[in-house]
C-alpha positions in Angstrom: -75.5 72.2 107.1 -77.4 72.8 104.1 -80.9 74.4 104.6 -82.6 71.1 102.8 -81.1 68.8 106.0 -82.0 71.4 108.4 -85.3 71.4 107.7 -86.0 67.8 107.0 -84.4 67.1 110.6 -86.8 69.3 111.9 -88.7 67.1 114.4 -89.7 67.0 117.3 -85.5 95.5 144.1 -86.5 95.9 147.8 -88.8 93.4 149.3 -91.5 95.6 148.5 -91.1 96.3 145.4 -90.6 93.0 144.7 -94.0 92.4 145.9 -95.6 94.9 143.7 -93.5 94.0 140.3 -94.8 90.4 140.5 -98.5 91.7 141.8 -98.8 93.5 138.3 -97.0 91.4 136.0 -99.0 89.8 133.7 -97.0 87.5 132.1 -94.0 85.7 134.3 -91.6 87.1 131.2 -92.8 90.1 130.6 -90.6 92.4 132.6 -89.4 95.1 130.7 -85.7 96.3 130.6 -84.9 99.4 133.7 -85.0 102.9 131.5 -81.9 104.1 130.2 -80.0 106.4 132.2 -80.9 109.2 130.6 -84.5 108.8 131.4 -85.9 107.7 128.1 -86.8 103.4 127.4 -84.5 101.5 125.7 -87.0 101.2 122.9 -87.6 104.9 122.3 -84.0 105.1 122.6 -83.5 102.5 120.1 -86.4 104.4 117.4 -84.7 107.2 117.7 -81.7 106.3 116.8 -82.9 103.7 113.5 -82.0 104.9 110.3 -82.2 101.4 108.7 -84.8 100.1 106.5 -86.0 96.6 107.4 -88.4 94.0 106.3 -90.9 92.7 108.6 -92.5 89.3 107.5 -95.5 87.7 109.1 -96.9 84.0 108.4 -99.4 81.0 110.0 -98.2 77.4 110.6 -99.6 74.8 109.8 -100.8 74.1 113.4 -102.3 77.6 113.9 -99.0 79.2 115.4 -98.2 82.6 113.7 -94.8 84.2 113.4 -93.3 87.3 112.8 -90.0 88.5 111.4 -87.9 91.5 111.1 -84.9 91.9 108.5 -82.6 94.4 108.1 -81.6 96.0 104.7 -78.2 95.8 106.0 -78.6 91.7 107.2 -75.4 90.4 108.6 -76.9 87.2 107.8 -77.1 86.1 111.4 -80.9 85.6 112.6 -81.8 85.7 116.9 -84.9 83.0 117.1 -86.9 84.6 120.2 -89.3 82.6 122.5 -91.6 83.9 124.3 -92.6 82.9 127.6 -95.7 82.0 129.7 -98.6 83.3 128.6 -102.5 83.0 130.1 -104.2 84.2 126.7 -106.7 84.7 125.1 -104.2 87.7 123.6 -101.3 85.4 121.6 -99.2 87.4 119.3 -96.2 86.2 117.2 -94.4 89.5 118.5 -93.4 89.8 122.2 -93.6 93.0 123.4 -91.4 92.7 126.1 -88.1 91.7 124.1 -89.0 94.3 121.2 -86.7 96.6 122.7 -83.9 94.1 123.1 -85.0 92.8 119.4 -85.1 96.2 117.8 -80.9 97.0 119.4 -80.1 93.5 117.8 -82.0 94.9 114.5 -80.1 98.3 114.4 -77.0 95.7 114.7 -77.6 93.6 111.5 -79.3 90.7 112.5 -82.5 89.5 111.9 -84.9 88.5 114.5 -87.8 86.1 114.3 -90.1 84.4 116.8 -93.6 82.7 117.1 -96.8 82.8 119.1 -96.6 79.1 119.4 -100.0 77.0 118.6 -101.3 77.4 122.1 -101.5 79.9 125.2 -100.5 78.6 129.1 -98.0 75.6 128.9 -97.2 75.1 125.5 -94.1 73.1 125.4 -95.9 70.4 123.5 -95.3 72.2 120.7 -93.4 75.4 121.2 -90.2 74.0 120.2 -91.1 72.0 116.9 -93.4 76.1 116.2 -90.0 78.0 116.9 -87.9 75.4 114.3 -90.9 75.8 111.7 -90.6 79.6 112.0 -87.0 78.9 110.8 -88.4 77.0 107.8 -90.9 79.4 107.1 -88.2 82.6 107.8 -85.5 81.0 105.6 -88.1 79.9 103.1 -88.5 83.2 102.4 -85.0 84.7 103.1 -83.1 82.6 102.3 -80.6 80.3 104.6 -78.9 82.3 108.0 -75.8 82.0 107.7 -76.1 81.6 111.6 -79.1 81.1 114.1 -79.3 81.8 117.6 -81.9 80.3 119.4 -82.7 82.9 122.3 -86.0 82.7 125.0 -87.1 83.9 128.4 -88.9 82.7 131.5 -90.8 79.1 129.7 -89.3 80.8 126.4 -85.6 79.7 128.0 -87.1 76.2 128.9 -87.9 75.7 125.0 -84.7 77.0 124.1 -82.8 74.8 126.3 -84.9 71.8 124.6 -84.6 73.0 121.0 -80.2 72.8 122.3 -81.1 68.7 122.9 -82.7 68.3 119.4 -80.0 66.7 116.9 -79.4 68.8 113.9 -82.4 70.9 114.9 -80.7 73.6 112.3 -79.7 75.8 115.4 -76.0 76.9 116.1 -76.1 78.1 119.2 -78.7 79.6 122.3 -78.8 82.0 124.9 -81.5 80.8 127.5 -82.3 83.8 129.9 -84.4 83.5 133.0 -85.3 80.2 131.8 -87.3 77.7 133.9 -84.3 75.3 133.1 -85.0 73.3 136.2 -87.8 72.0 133.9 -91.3 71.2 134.1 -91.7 68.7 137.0 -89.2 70.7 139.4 -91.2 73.6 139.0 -94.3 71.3 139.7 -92.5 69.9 142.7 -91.1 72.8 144.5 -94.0 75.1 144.2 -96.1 72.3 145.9 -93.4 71.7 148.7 -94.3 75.2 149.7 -98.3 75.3 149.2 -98.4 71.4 150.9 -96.2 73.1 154.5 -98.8 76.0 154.2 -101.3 73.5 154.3 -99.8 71.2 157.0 -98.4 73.6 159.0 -100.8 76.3 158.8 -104.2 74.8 158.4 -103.8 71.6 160.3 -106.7 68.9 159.9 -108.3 70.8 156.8 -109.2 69.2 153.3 -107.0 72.1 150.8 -106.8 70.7 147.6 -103.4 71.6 146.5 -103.1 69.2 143.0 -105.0 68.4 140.1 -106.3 72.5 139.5 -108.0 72.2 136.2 -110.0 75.4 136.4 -109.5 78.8 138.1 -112.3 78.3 140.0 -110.8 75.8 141.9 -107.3 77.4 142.7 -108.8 80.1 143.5 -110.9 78.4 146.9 -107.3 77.1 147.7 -105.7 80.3 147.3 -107.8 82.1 149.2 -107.8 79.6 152.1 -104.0 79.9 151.6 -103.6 83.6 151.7 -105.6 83.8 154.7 -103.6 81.3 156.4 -100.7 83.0 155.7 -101.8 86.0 156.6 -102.5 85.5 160.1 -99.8 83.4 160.4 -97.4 86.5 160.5 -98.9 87.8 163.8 -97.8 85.3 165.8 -93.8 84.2 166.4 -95.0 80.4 165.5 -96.5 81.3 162.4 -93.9 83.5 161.3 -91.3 80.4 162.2 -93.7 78.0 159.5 -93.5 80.7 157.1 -89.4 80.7 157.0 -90.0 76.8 156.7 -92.7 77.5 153.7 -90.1 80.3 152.2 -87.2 77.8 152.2 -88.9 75.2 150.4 -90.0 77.7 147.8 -86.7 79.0 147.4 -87.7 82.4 147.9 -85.0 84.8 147.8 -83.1 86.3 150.8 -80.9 88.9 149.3 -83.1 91.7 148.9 -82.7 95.0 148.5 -82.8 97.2 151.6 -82.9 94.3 154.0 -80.2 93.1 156.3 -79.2 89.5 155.6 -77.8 89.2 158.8 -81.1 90.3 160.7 -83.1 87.4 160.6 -86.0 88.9 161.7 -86.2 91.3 159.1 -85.4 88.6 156.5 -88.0 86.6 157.9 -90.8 89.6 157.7 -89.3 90.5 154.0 -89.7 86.7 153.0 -92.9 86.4 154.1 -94.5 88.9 152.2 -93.0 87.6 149.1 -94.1 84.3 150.2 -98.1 86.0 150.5 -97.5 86.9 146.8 -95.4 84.4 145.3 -97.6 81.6 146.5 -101.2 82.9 144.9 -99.4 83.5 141.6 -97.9 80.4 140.8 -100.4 78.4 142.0 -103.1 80.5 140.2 -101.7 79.6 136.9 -101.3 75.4 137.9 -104.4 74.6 136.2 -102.6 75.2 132.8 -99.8 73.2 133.2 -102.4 70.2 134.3 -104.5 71.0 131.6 -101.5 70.9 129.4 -99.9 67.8 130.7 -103.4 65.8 131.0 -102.5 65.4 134.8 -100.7 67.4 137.8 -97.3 65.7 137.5 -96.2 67.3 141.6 -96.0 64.6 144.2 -95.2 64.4 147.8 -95.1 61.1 148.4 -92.0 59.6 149.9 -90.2 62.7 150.3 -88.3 63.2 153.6 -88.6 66.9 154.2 -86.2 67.2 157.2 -83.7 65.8 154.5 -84.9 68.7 152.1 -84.4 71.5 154.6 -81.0 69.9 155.5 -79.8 70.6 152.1 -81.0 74.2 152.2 -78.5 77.6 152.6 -81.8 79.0 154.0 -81.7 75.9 156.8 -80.0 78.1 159.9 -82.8 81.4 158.9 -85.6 78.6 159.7 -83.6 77.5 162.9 -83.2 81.0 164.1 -87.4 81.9 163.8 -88.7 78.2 164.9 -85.5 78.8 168.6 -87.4 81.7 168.5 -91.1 80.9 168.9 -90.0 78.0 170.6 -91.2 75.5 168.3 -89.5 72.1 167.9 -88.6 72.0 164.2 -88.1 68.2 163.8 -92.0 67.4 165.2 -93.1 69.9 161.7 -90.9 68.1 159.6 -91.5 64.8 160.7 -95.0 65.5 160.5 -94.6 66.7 157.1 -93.0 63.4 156.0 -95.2 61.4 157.8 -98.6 63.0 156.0 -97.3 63.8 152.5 -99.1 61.4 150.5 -100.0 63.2 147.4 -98.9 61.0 144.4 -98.3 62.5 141.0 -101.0 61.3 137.9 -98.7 59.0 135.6 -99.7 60.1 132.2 -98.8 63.9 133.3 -95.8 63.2 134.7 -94.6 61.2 131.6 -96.0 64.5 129.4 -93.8 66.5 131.6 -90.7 64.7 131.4 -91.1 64.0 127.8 -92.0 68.0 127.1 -90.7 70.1 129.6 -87.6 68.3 130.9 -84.3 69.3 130.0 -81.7 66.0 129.6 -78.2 68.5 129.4 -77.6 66.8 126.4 -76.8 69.6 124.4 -76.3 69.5 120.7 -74.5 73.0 120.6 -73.2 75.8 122.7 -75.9 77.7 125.4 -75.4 79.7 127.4 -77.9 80.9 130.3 -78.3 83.8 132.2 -80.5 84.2 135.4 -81.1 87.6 137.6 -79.7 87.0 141.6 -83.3 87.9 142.7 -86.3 85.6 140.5 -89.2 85.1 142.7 -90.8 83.0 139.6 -88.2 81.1 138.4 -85.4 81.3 141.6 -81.9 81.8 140.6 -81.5 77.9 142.3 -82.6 76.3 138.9 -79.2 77.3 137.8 -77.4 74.8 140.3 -79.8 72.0 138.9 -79.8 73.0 135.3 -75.9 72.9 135.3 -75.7 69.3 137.0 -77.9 68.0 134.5 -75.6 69.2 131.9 -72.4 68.2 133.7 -74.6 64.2 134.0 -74.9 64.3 130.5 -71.3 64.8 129.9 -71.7 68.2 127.8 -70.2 70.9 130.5 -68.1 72.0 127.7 -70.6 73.4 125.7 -72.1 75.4 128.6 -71.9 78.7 130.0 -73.9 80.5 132.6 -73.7 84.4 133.5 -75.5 85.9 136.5 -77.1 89.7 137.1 -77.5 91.4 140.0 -81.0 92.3 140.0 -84.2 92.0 141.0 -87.2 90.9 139.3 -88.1 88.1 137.0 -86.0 88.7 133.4 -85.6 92.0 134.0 -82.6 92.6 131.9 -81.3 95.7 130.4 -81.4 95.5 126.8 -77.2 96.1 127.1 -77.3 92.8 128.7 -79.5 90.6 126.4 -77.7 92.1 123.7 -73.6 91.3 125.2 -75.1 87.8 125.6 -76.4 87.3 122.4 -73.1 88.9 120.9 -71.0 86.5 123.3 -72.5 83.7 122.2 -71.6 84.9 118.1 -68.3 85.0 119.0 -68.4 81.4 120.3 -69.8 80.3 117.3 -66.7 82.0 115.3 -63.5 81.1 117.2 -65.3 77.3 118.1 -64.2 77.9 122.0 -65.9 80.2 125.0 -62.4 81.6 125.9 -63.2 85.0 128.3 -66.6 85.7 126.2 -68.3 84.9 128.8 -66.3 85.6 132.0 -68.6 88.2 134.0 -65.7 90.9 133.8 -65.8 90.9 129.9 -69.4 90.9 129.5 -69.7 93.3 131.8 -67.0 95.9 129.6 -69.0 94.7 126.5 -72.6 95.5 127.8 -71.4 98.8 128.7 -69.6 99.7 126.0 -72.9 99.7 124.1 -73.4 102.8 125.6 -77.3 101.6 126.3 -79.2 100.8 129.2 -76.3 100.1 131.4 -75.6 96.2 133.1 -74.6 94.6 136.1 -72.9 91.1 135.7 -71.7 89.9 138.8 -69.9 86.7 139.7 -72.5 84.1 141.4 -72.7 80.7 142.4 -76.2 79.4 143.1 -77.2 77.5 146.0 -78.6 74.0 146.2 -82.1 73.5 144.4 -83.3 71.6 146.9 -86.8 70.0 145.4 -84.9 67.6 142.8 -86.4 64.3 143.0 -87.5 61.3 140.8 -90.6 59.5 141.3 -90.5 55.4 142.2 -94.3 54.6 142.7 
């Protein structure tokens, strides 16, 4: 493809520690990579080690969005176009500052690497696509044509990369989503609210929380409070720590966690809750951008049958085991969450989000997405519903996944972002996936970039459970 028709189709851990990584995190993709082994960062490793010359490039859109590029003198001619993820603002650079490491390896390699601020902070995906292909026009504008572009993103950043793999002759020729939030924008509505709307239920029975519609901090901040508090007591007593396992299986929080028997129960159910206590405040805490976003909270409740959702769950027998245990009759809760989940979703925001921030599988070229075991902000479950929507649309064959065993959200080594990235070149020059991406081989390859170590691992996900299409 000529770059004249690309751009004139241009539209469009332990439990604890766990706890504490997602407590400080700013920015839900801005996990850096583990330190080498020897002790140093990948990027100091990487500065040390640069001998290359490169050009760094900088620019404004038309719409306000900056961007930022870095060449090598040595340019293999293949560029890596980086998306960011979530971000709360004000602070909006055109650099992130948690892939530079992982940029500045692919650098020292020969290719090129360019990304964008995008035109607006929170939940941009109104725009953040179109911003990442006009940082292509305005990179190649000025470099000349890649010979090859890799579209690459994390956390929201692997949601637009996964749209930008739907547009048609976008000018992209392949992408690597990592720790995207593939499941899309309406899923991640939807199963954060299943969680908050059983806190509610369940734990303040008969109280007004308002759990939708957040348009300023101010008021997710009452309902996380009111929340925490809840939650907090709740774990003193063997009923309240039952309706937390029910809370942590709707939110898919994770269950294999470092240090903490699987096959105890009880100490999965004390390890859950805690990540529920800070999970919960977090997401909901940063709602009121999406809505504001979107023009309306697109999450609903309405018509959903939640003993139906917990039936589907591989965390179903954990919930049995606590609510047998505080003798609790499980089907009265659920039934009384079907029978009182009335919250409807606001039209015009759900049609932004599934116009935005939904992925259709129908991909236009090759992705392929990798996800950490252990995600408490986007769970490893949006996988499973991220790769049925591509097998729906008919385009399995141009998809791959690969999995890491880790914890914490995209907290890749840079040995790992890096095998991906080159997996997906070699895709792109025999026309077929072959063993590039079969765990064991990316696995040899990471390592043998003598870096920051990797830990591939063969996964299947289980069922995302909070799928659903509204029929108001």
């Amino acid at each position: 493809m000529t770059r004249t028709l690309r751009q004139s189709c241009r539209t469009i851990v332990s439990a604890t520690a766990l706890s504490a990584v997602l407590t400080a995190a700013a920015l839900p993709a801005a996990v850096a990579a583990p330190p080498a082994a020897n002790g140093s960062s990948p990027a100091a490793a990487s500065q040390a080690a640069s001998t290359v010359a490169s050009t760094v490039a900088t620019g404004t859109l038309a719409n306000g969005a900056t961007w930022r590029a870095e060449v090598p003198a040595d340019w293999n001619g293949k560029l890596v176009l980086f998306a960011h993820g979530f971000r709360p603002g004000p602070a909006n650079p055109a650099w992130d500052n948690s892939f530079a490491p992982t940029a500045s390896e692919l650098i020292q390699r020969g290719y090129a690497v360019a990304s964008s601020s995008y035109a607006a902070t929170g939940w941009a995906l109104e725009t953040a696509a179109q911003d990442q292909l006009d940082t292509l026009a305005a990179f190649e504008e000025q470099f000349g044509e890649a010979d090859r572009v890799i579209a690459m993103g994390r956390s929201m950043g692997g949601l637009v990369t996964s749209m930008m793999a739907e547009i048609p002759d976008a000018g992209i020729d392949g992408a690597v989503s990592t720790c995207g939030l593939v499941g899309g924008g309406v899923a991640l509505n939807n199963y954060q609210l299943d969680a908050a709307y059983a806190a509610a239920e369940l734990l303040l029975p008969g109280q007004d929380v308002r759990l939708t519609g957040f348009t300023t901090p101010e008021q997710s901040n009452a309902t996380i409070a009111s929340l925490k508090a809840a939650l907090q007591q709740a774990t003193e007593s063997a009923e309240g720590r039952a309706r937390i396992a029910l809370v942590a299986a709707l939110l898919n929080t994770p269950t294999e966690l470092h240090g903490v028997d699987v096959d105890n129960p009880d100490t999965l159910a004390a390890a859950q809750a805690q990540l529920v206590l800070n999970t919960l405040p977090t997401v909901i805490e940063r709602r009121h951008t999406i809505v504001n976003a979107a023009g309306g909270d697109s999450g609903w409740t309405a018509g959903v049958d939640y003993a139906k959702l917990l039936r589907a769950s591989a965390q179903r027998p954990q919930v049995e085991h606590m609510y047998r245990l505080a003798g609790l009759d499980l089907s009265d809760d659920l039934g009384t969450l079907t029978a009182n989940a009335d919250i409807g979703p606001d039209e015009a925001g759900l049609e932004w989000m599934q116009r935005t921030s939904t992925p259709t599988g129908e991909l236009q070229v090759p992705l392929l997405a990798t996800h950490t075991l252990v995600d408490l902000l986007a769970p490893v479950e949006y996988q499973e519903e991220y790769a049925e929507t591509v097998r729906r649309a008919g385009e399995q064959p141009l998809f791959r996944q690969a999995f890491v065993d880790r914890e914490g959200h995209c907290s890749f080594t840079v040995a790992e972002n890096v095998a991906s990235v080159e997996a997906m070149d070699q895709r792109l020059d025999t026309g077929r996936w072959a063993d590039s991406t079969k765990t064991s081989v990316l696995q040899r390859n990471a390592e043998s970039l003598g870096l920051d170590g990797a830990a591939f691992v063969d996964f299947r996900p289980d069922e995302f459970i909070n799928d659903r299409v509204w029929n108001g």
